[in-house]
Every structure is written in C-alpha cells, then in structure tokens.
VEXDREN-2710 file (C-alpha; in Angstrom, 1 decimal):
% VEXDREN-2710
k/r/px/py/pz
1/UNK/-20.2/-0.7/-3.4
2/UNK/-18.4/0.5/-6.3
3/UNK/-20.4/2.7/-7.2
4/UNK/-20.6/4.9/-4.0
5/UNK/-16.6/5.5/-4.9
6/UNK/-17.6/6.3/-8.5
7/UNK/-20.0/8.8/-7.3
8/UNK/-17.0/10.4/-5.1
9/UNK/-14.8/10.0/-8.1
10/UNK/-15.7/9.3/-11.0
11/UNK/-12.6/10.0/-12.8
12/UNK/-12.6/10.7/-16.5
13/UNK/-15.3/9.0/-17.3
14/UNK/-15.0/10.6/-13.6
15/UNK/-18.0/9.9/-13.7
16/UNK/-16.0/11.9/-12.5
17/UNK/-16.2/11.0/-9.9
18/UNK/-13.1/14.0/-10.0
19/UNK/-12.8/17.2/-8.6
20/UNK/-16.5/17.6/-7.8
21/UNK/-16.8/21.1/-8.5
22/UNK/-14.1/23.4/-9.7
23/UNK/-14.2/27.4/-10.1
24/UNK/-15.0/28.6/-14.1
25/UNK/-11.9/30.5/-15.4
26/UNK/-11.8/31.9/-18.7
27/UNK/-10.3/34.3/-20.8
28/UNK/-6.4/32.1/-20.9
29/UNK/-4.3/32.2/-23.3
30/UNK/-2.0/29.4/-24.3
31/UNK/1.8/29.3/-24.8
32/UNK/1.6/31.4/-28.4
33/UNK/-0.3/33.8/-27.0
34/UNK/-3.8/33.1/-28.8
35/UNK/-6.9/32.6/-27.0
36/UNK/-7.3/28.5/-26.1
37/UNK/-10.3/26.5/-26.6
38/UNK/-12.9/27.3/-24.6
39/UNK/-11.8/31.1/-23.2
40/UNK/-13.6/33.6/-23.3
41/UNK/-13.4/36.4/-26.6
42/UNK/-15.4/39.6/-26.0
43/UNK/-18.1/40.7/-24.0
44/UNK/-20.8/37.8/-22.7
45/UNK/-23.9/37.9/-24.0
46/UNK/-27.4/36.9/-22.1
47/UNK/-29.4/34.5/-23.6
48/UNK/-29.4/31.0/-25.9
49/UNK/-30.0/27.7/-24.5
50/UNK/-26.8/25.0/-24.1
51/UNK/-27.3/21.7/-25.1
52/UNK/-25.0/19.4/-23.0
53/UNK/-24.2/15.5/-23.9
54/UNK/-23.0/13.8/-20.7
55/UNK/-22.4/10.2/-20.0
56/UNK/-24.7/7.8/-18.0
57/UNK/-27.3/4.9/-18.2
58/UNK/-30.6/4.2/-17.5
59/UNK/-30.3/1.5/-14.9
60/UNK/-28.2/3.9/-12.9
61/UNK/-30.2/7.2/-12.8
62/UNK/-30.7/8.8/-9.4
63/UNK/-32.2/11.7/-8.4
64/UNK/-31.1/12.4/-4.9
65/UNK/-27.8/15.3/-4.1
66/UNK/-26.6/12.6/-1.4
67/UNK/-27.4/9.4/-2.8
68/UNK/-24.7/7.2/-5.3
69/UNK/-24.4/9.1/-8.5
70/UNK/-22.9/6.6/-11.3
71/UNK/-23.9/8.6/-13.8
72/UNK/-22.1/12.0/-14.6
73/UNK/-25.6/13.3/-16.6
74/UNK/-27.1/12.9/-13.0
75/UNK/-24.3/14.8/-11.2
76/UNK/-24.3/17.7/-13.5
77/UNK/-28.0/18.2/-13.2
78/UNK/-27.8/18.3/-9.4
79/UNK/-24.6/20.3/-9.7
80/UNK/-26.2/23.0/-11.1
81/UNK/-29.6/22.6/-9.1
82/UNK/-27.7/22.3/-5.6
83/UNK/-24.8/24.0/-3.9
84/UNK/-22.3/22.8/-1.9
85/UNK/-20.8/24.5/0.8
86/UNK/-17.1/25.0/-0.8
87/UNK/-15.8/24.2/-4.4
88/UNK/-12.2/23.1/-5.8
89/UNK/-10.8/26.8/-7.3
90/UNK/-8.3/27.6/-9.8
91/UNK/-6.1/29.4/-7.4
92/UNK/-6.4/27.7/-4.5
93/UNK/-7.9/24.1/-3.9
94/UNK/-10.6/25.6/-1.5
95/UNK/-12.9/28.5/-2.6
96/UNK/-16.2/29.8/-1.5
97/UNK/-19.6/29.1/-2.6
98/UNK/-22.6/28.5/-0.3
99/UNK/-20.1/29.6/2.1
100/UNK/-18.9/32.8/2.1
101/UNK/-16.6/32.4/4.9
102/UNK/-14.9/30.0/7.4
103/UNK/-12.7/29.8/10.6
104/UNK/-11.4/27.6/13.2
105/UNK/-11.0/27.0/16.5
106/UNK/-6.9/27.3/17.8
107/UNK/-7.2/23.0/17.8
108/UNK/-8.4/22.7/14.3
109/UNK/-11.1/20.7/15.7
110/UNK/-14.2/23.0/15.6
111/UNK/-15.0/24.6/12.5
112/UNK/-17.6/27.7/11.6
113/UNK/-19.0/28.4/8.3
114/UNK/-21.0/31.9/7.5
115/UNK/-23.7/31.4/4.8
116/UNK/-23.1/34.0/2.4
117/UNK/-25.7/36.4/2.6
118/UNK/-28.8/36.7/-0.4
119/UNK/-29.0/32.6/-0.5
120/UNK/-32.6/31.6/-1.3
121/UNK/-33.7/28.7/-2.5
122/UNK/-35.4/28.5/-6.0
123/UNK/-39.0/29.1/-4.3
124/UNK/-37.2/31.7/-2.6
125/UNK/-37.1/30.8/0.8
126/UNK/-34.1/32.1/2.9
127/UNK/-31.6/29.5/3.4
128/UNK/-30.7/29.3/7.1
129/UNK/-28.2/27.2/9.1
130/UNK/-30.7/25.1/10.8
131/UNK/-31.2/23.9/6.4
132/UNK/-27.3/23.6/5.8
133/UNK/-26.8/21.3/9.3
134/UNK/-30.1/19.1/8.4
135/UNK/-28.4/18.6/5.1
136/UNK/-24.7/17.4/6.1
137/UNK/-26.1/15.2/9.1
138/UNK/-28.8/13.7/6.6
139/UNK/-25.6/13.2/4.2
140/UNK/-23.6/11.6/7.1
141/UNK/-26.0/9.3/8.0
142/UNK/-26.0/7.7/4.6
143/UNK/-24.1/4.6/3.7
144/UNK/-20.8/6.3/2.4
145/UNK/-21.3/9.2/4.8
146/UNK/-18.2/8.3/7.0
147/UNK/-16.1/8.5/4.1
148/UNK/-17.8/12.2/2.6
149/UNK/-17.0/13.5/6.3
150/UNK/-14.4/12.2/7.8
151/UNK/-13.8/12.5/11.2
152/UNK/-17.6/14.4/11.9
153/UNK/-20.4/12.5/13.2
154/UNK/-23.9/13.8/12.9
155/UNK/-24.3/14.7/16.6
156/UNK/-21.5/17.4/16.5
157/UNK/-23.1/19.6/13.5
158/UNK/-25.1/22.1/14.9
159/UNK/-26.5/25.6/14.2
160/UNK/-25.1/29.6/15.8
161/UNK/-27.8/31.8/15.1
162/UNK/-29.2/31.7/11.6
163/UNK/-26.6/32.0/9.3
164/UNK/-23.5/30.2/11.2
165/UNK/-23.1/26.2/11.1
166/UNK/-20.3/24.4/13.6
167/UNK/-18.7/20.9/12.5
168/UNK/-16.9/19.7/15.5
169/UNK/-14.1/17.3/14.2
170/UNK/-13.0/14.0/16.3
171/UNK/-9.5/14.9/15.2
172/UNK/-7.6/17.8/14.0
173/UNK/-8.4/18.6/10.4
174/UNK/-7.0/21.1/8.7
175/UNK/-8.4/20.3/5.9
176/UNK/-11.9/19.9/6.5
177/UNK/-13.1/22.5/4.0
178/UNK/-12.0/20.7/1.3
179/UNK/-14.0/17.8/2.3
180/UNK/-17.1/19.9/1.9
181/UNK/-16.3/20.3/-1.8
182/UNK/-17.6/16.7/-2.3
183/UNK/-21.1/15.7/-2.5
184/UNK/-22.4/18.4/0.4
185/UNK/-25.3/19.5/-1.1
186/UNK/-27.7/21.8/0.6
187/UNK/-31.6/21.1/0.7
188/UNK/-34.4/22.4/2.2
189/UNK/-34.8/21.2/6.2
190/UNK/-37.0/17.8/6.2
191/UNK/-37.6/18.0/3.0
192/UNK/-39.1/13.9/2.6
193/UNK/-37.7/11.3/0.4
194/UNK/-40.5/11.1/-1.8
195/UNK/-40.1/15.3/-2.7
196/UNK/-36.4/15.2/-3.9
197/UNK/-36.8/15.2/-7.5
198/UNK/-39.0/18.2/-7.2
199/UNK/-37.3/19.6/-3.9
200/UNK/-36.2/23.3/-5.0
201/UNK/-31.6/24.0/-4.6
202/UNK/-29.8/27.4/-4.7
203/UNK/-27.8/26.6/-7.4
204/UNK/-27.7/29.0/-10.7
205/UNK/-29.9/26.6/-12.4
206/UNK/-33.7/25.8/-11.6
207/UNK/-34.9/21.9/-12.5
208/UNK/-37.7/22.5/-15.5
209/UNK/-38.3/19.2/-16.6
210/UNK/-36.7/15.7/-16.0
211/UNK/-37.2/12.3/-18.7
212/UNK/-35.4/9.2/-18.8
213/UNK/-32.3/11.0/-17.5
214/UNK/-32.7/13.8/-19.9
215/UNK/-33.4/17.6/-18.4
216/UNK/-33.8/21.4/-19.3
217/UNK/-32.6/23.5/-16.6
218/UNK/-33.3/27.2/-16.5
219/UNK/-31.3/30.4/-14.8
220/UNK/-32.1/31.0/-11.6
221/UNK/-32.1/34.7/-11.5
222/UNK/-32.3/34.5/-7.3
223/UNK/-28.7/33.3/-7.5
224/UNK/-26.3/34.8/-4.9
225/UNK/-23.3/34.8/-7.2
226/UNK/-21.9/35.8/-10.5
227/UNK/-24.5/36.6/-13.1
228/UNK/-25.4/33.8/-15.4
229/UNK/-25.9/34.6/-18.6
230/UNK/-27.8/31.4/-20.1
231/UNK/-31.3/30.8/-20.4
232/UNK/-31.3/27.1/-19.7
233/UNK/-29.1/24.1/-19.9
234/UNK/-30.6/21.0/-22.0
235/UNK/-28.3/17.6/-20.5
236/UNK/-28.9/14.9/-22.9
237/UNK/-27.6/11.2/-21.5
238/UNK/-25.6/9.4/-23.8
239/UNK/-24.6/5.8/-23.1
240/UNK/-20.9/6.2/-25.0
241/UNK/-18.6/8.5/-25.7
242/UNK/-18.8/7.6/-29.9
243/UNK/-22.4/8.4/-29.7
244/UNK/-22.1/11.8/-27.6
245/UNK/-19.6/12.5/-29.8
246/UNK/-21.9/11.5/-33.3
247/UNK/-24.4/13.8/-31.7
248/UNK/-21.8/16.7/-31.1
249/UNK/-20.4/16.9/-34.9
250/UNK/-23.9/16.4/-36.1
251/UNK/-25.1/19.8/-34.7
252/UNK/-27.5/18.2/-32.1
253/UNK/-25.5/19.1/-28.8
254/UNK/-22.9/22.1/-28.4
255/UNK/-21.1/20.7/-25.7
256/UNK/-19.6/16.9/-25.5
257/UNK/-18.6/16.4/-21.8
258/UNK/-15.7/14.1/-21.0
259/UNK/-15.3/12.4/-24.5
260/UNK/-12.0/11.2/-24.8
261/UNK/-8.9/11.1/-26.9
262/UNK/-10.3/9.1/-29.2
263/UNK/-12.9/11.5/-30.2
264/UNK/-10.4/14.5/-30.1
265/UNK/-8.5/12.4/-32.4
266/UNK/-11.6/12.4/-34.8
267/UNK/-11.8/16.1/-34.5
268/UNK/-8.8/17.9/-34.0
269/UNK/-9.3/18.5/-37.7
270/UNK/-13.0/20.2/-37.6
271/UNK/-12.4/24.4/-37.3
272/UNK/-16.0/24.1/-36.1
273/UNK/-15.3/22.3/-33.2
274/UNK/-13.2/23.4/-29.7
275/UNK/-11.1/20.5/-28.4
276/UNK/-10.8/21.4/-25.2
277/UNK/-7.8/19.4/-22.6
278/UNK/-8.0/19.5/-19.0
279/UNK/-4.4/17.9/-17.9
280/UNK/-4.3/15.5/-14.4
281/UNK/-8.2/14.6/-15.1
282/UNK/-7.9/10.8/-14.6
283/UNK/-5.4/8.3/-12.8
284/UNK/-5.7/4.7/-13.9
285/UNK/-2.9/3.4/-11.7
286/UNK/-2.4/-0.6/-11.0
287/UNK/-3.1/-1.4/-7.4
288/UNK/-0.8/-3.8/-5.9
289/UNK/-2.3/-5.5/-2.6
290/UNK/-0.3/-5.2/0.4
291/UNK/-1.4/-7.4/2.8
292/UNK/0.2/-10.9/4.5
293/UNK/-0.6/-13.5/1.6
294/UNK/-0.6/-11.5/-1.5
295/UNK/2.0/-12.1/-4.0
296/UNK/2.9/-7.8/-4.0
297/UNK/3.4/-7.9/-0.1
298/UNK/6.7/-7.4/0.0
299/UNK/8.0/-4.3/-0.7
300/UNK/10.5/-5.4/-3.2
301/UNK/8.2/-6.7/-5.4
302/UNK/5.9/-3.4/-5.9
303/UNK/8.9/-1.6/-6.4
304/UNK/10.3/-4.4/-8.9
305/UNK/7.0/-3.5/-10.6
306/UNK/7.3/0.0/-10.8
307/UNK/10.1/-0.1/-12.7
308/UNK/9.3/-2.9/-14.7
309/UNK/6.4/-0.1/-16.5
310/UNK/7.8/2.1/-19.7
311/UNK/6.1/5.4/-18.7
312/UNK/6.2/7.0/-21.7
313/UNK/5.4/4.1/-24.1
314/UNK/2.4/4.1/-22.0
315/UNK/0.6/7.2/-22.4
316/UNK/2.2/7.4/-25.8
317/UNK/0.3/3.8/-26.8
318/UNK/-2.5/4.2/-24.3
319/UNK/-3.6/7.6/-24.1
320/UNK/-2.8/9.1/-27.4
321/UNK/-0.8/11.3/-26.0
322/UNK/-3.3/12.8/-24.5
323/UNK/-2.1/12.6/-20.8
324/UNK/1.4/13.1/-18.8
325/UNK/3.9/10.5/-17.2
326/UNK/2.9/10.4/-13.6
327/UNK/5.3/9.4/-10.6
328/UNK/3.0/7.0/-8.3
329/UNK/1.9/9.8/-5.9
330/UNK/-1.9/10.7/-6.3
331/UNK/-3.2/14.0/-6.6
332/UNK/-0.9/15.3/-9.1
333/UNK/-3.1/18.5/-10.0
334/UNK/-2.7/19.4/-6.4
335/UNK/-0.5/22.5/-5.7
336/UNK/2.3/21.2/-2.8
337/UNK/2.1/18.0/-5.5
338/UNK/6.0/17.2/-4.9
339/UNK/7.6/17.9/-8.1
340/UNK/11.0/17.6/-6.7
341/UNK/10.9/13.5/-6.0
342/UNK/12.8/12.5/-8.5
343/UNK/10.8/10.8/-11.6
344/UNK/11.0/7.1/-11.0
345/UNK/12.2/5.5/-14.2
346/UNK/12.6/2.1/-16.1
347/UNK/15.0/0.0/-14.9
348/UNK/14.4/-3.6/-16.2
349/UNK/17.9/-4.6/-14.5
350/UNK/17.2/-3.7/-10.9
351/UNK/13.8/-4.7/-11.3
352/UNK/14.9/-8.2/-11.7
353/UNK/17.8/-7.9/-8.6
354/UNK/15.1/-7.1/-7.0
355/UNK/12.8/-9.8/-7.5
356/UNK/15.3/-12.4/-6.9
357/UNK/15.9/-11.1/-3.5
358/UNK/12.2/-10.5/-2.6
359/UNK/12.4/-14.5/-4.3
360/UNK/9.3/-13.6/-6.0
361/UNK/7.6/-17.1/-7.7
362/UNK/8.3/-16.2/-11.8
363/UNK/7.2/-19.6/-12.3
364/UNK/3.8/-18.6/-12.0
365/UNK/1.2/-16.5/-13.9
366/UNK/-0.3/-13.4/-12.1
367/UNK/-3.7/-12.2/-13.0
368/UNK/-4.6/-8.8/-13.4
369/UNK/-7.9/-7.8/-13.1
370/UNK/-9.5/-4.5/-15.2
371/UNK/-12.6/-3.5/-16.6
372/UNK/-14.1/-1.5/-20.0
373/UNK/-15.4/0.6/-17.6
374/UNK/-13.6/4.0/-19.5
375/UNK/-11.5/4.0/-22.3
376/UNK/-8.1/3.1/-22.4
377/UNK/-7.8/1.0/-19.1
378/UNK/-8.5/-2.6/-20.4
379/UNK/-5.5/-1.7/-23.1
380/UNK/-3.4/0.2/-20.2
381/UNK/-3.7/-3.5/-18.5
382/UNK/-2.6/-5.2/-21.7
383/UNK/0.4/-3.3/-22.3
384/UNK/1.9/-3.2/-19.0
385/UNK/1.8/-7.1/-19.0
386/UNK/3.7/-7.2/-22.5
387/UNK/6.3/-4.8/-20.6
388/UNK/6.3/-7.0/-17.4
389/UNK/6.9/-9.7/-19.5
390/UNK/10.6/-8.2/-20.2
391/UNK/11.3/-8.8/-17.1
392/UNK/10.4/-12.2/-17.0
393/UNK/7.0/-11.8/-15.3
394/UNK/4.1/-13.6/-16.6
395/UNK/0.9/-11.4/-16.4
396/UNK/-3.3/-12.7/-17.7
397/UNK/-4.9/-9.8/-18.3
398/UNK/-8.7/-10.2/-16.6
399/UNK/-11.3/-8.5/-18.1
400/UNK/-14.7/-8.5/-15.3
401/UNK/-17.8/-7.5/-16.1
402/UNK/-18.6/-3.6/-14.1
403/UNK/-20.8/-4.8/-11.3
404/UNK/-18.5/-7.8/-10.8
405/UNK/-15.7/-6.1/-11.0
406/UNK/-16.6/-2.9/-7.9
407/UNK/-18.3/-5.9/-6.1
408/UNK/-15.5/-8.3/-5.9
409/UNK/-12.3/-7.4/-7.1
410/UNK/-12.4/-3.6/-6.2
411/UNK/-10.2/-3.6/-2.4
412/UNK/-10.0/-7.2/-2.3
413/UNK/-8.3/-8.2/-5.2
414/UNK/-4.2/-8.6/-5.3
415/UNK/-3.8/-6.8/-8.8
416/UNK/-5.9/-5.3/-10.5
417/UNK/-6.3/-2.0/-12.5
418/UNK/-8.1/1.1/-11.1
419/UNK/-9.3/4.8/-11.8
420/UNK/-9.5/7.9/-10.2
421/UNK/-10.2/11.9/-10.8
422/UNK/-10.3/14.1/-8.7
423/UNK/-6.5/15.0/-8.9
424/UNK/-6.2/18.3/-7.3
425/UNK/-5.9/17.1/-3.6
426/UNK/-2.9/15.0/-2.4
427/UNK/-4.8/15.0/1.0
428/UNK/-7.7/13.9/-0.3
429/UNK/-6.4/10.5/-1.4
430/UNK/-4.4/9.6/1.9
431/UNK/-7.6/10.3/3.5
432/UNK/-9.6/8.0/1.0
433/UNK/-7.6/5.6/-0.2
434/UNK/-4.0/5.0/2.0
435/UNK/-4.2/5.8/5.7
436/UNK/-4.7/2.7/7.9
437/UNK/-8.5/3.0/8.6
438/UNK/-9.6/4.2/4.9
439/UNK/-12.7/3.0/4.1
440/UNK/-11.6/2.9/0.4
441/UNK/-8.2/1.4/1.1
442/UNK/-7.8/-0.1/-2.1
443/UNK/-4.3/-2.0/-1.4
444/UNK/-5.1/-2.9/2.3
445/UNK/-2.2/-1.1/2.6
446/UNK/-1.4/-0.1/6.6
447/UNK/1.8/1.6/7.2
448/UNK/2.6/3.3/10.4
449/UNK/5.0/5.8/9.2
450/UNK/2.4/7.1/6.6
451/UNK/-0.1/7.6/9.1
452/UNK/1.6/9.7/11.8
453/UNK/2.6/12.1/8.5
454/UNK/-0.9/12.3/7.4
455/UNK/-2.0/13.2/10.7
456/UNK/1.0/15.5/10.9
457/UNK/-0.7/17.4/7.5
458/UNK/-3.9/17.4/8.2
459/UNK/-3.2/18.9/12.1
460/UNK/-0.9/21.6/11.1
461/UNK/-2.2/24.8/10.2
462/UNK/2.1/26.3/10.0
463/UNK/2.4/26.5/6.1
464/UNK/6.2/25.8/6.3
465/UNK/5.5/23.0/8.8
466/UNK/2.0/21.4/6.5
467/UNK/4.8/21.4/3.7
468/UNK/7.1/19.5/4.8
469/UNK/5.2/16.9/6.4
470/UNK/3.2/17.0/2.8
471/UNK/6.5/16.3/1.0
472/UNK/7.3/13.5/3.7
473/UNK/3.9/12.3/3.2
474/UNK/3.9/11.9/-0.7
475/UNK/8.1/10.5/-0.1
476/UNK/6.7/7.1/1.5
477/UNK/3.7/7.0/-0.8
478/UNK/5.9/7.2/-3.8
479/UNK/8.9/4.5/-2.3
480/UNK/6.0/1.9/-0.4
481/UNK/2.6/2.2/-1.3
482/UNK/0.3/-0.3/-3.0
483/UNK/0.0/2.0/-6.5
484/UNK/1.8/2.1/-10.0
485/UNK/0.7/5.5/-11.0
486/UNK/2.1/5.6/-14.3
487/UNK/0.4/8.1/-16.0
488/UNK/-2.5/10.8/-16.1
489/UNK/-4.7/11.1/-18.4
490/UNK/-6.3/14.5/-19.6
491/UNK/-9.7/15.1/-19.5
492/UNK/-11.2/16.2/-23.3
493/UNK/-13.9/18.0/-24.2
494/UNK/-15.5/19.0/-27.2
495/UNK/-17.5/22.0/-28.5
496/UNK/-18.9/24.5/-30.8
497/UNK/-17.1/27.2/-31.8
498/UNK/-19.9/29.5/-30.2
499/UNK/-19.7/28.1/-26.8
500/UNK/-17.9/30.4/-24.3
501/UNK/-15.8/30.5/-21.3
502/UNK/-16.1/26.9/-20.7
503/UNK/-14.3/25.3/-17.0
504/UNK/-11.3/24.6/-17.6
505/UNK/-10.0/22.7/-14.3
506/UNK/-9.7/19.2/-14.3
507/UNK/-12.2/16.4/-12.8
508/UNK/-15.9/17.7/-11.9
509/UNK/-15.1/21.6/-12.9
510/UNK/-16.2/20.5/-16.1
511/UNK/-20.0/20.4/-15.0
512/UNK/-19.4/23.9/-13.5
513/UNK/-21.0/25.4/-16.0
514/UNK/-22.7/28.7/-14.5
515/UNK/-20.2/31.2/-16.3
516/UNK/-20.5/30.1/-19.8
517/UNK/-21.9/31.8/-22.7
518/UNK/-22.4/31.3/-26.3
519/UNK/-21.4/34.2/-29.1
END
C-alpha cells in the first residue's frame, strides 16, 4: 500500500515520511553571523503551551506507534508520546535515545542494545527489555514489518537480563541501528489492541486529550533525557498547507509544520514570523521502470532522459528556489553523500545520440503519471515534459487520483513521478528502494553489480573500506538506476517570533520538538 511507504517517508509533506526523528540543535548562526530562524537567543525559560499546525485528514487518523501513519499530525503526537530506540542526529546519522548504548558481535550479525538507565513509562513503570523485544517483534510481524527491519525476523529478538535486547541479523548489517530510527516505538509488554490510544510511552510528552485528530500533550517530567521546558504541546490537524498557514499568521498556532515555499513566499515579509529552511527535506525524482517491456529499459534511454532535464530551471520554476539541484543519487543529506561525482548536466545533443542508438520509438507519446499529493510535483511533471519535448520526446502528463495512484501506478507503473524524505541515509534508500529484493523497489530495477556493493557497505565495519564501497555504491546508482533525481526540495517552516530552538534537521526532526521553548 502506499501509504505504509508514506508512513516510512513521508517526504515534505513527508508526511514525512523523512528522517523520522532527528536530534534538536539550536543556538546556529548563519553565514553573517546573526542568529537564524529558529536558534536559540538566551536562557530557556519553563513554561507556555505550543500550539502546533501539522498536516493530515480525517479519513486517515490512526492511533497506533506501528501501524500506517499517513498523516504527519498523527506521527508527531506518537513521536513525542513514544520512543524509539535510536534517532537521526546532527552529527552523526545514528544517535542515542531509548538506547543508551550498542555493540556488535565480530560478524556484524548479532547486535546488543543497553536501555538507558531512569526509563519509565508515563505511569511510571520501569521499562525493561522483555517491553522493548515485545515491541520490535509486535512491529515485525506487521504488514510492512520486513521492510522496518530488514534482515530480522521476530524469532531472533530476544531479552539479556533486564536491561539488554539482542537482534540477531540473517545477514551482516552494519547498519542496523539506523533502521531502528524508523517507526520502533517502544510500548508496554501485551499491551492489547483495543488499549493503544490510552497505552502510556516514555517519550517527553504525556497524551492529555485526543479529538478528531486534534491533541494537548503535556511534559512528562519522568523523562530520562534533556529537560523539557514546555508545559504542553496543542497539534491542531490541518487539511492544507494555505489553511495551516491562515491559522499561523492569524495568531491561532505558533508553529506551521512543513508548509511550503509557497507560504514562505507569503511571509518572508512578516518580522513577526520565523521562516525557517531545512535543506535535502524532500526528493521528487521521476522513476523510470527498468524491467524487460518498459519503454526506459534500456539503459540508454534513462540516461537520454537525465540529460534531457534543465536542473536549475527546475527548482528555479518548481520550487521557488527553495531547494538545491540534485545529481540522481538519493540520500543527499547523508554525510559519505558523494559530492565528488561529477554533477550530471544538460546535454540535449547526446541525449538525442543516444536515443537513436538505444532506437527509442519518438513516434509515440509517453505518459507520465503524478499526483497533487504535495506541492509542486504535478508542476515538476509538467515542466520536465515541456523540456523533454526539446529533445523531441512527446510526454502526457497524468494526473491520478491519491489512492489510485499508491495502489496502481506506485512500483508498477513505467514513468511516473515520485517523493521521498528522509534524505540523510544513502544506505537507507538502497535498502528500501534499489537492491534486487526491495520490497519498495520502485523501478523494478535488479542489478547485480549494485547489489554485491550494497552488501559490501552494509558488511563492512573498516571506515576507509565502508567508503569506498559507498562511493562505488552511489557511482552505479547515479550512471544506471531507474531515478531522475533532479532536485531537492527544502523543508519550510514557519513560526512566531517567540518560539525557540526549533529542529532544524531535515525530514521528521521537525516533529522533534522536546527542546524548544518560547521567550
């Protein structure tokens, strides 16, 4: 279902999906040397309540930490209810939450976490291991739970003594902690279906109420970490952007979550409001099927296509300017993101050589499928088919209903236009979206040579010898793969001028919102 990948990623409108949860950093200063929107100024003061706007709709509300969150009101409320076992951080793409510590075994196989020590849950029980392994197998035997933890299958998570929990991998994963950054919430052990919107988290925030999608969380002053210096959260769900966005310059929310170029455009001229940018929030790349009997199967022709795309007139026209020209690798926030592949560029001329040998049918009209899912992705469909069209490509631009679109087009379709967050993990995407048996392989793309590097990555634990099979890795991704990644777009959101130390890391660190304060 689509929306089981919106809940992983929601990109942008990221739902977020994106980065699930990312550290808080404040107190940065931006090239002039003035404090930028959002940082910290002075000392934090306790107290206040923040009123949050956050996107979502009715039909879509869930309540459960493991279940499908389309709606990014829903994942903020459980984000700060519920802790996961790692989070993304803004020095490194791992860092510690419910788990203070972890190790592994010389194979890279088995893996130990320690629970940090002073966890309770909200009624104040002690959370032990035998809670934290009833919570990942309960989320691995769900529908998408092959896909949240790769590689792990519910019999090989077990309990060491009270405050110890061993994954055992079927494979080599280096990487596994930052799979536990996504959607590894940690409940009470056999807590029933029917108790979940009541059941109690460890999170910095305590569930008061619930309505319609609506809630008013309040501090948790149990919490293990940092001190929190609100009194309570209030998450209002808005259906659009223009109407969170109404509400935010109206003085009836402080904080507009995610809402888009279009309304920073509207307020870049307020001094009472914070435009905050989060850069490499959301890809919208075209995906190009690969498999025997689609038109993009030869490798020619994606790479005819590829160049075809003028980068920069793109997130110019599309985003605003409000984004960055990407170079078709995914994961672009990520740290060993390989800046040194040189930026691929227009090149209408060996485009066309190339489609002529690839003898690619420009008699014909290709469709491209997209939706209105988030702002700015019908129109990114639109203007790439005026640009194909230079090189003598005939391109419909298909716009499918939502539910249509995840149910039918969404890894089936030969062409259609995607969206991701989530950026700050080149591993991550392979994983998801490109090695052979992906479950969200959104190209059908199966490619030998990319395989044996991802494996290579994710079973090294050398740093020299991880990096250079991550450069080889993101080299055949950026010369065969099924994606035009031609640009990112930043994440925007907007707020008071009273509202402090807001996240600033892209995808879900937005909804991270334990360290903020208002002056």
């Amino acid at each position: 279902m689509g929306v089981t990948r919106r809940q992983l990623l929601w990109a942008g409108a990221g739902i977020g999906a994106a980065g699930i949860l990312a550290a808080c950093s404040g107190g940065s200063e931006d090239s002039k040397g003035a404090a930028a929107p959002g940082a910290a100024t002075g000392k934090p003061r306790t107290g206040g309540t923040l009123r949050v706007g956050a996107l979502g709709r009715a039909s879509a509300i869930t309540r459960d930490p493991h279940g499908t969150q389309a709606n990014e009101s829903d994942y903020l409320i459980i984000a700060l209810v519920f802790d996961t076992l790692a989070v993304p951080g803004a020095k490194t793409n791992t860092a510690p939450r419910l788990a203070a510590s972890w190790e592994s075994s010389a194979d890279l196989k088995t893996w130990k976490f320690k629970i940090v020590k002073g966890a309770v849950f909200h009624d104040g029980t002690p959370v032990t291991a035998e809670d934290v392994v009833w919570s990942l197998k309960r989320l691995r035997n769900t529908p998408s739970g092959a896909a949240r933890l790769p590689g792990i299958q519910a019999k090989n998570i077990s309990a060491e003594g009270t405050d110890t929990v061993v994954v055992v991998s079927d494979y080599a994963n280096a990487e596994f902690p930052l799979m536990t950054r996504f959607a590894s919430f940690v409940m009470k052990k056999d807590t029933k279906d029917s108790e979940i919107a009541k059941a109690p988290g460890t999170g910095p925030f305590k569930l008061d109420w619930f309505r319609n999608g609506n809630a008013r969380l309040v501090r948790n002053d149990k919490w293990y970490g940092p001190a929190v210096h609100l009194d309570a959260i209030e998450v209002t769900m808005f259906e659009t952007p223009q109407a969170m966005t109404n509400a935010l310059l109206a003085g009836q929310i402080d904080l507009a979550s995610n809402a888009g170029a279009v309304a920073a455009r509207t307020a870049e001229s307020r001094k009472d409001v914070q435009v905050l940018r989060r850069p490499n929030d959301m890809a919208m790349p075209i995906v190009m099927r690969t498999a025997k009997g689609s038109p993009f199967a030869d490798q020619r022709v994606r790479e005819a296509m590829r160049l075809v795309v003028d980068r920069e007139a793109m997130v110019k026209q599309v985003l605003s300017g409000y984004g960055t020209v990407a170079n078709d690798i995914l994961g672009t926030g990520d740290p060993a993101y390989a800046k040194d592949i040189p930026q691929r560029k227009r090149d209408l001329a060996k485009a066309k050589k190339l489609l002529a040998d690839a003898d690619f049918d420009l008699s014909k009209t290709y469709e491209l499928v997209t939706t209105e899912d988030i702002s700015g992705l019908a129109d990114s469909a639109t203007l790439f088919a005026n640009q194909a069209r230079e090189a003598g490509i005939k391109i419909k631009v298909v716009k499918q209903e939502s539910g249509a679109f995840w149910e039918k087009t969404w890894k089936a379709g030969d062409f259609y236009a995607s969206y991701w967050g989530t950026n700050d993990s080149v591993v991550f995407f392979a994983s998801k979206t490109m090695v052979s048996e992906a479950g969200q392989n959104e190209a059908g793309w199966a490619d030998a040579g990319f395989d044996a590097a991802y494996r290579k990555v994710i079973g090294t634990a050398d740093p020299a010898q991880r990096a250079a099979a991550l450069k080889e890795l993101q080299q055949i991704e950026h010369d065969r793969s099924g994606y035009l990644l031609w640009g990112m777009a930043d994440g925007i959101d907007l707020a008071a001028a009273k509202v402090q130390n807001l996240p600033e890391l892209a995808g879900y660190g937005r909804v991270q919102l334990e360290g903020v304060w208002l002056s």
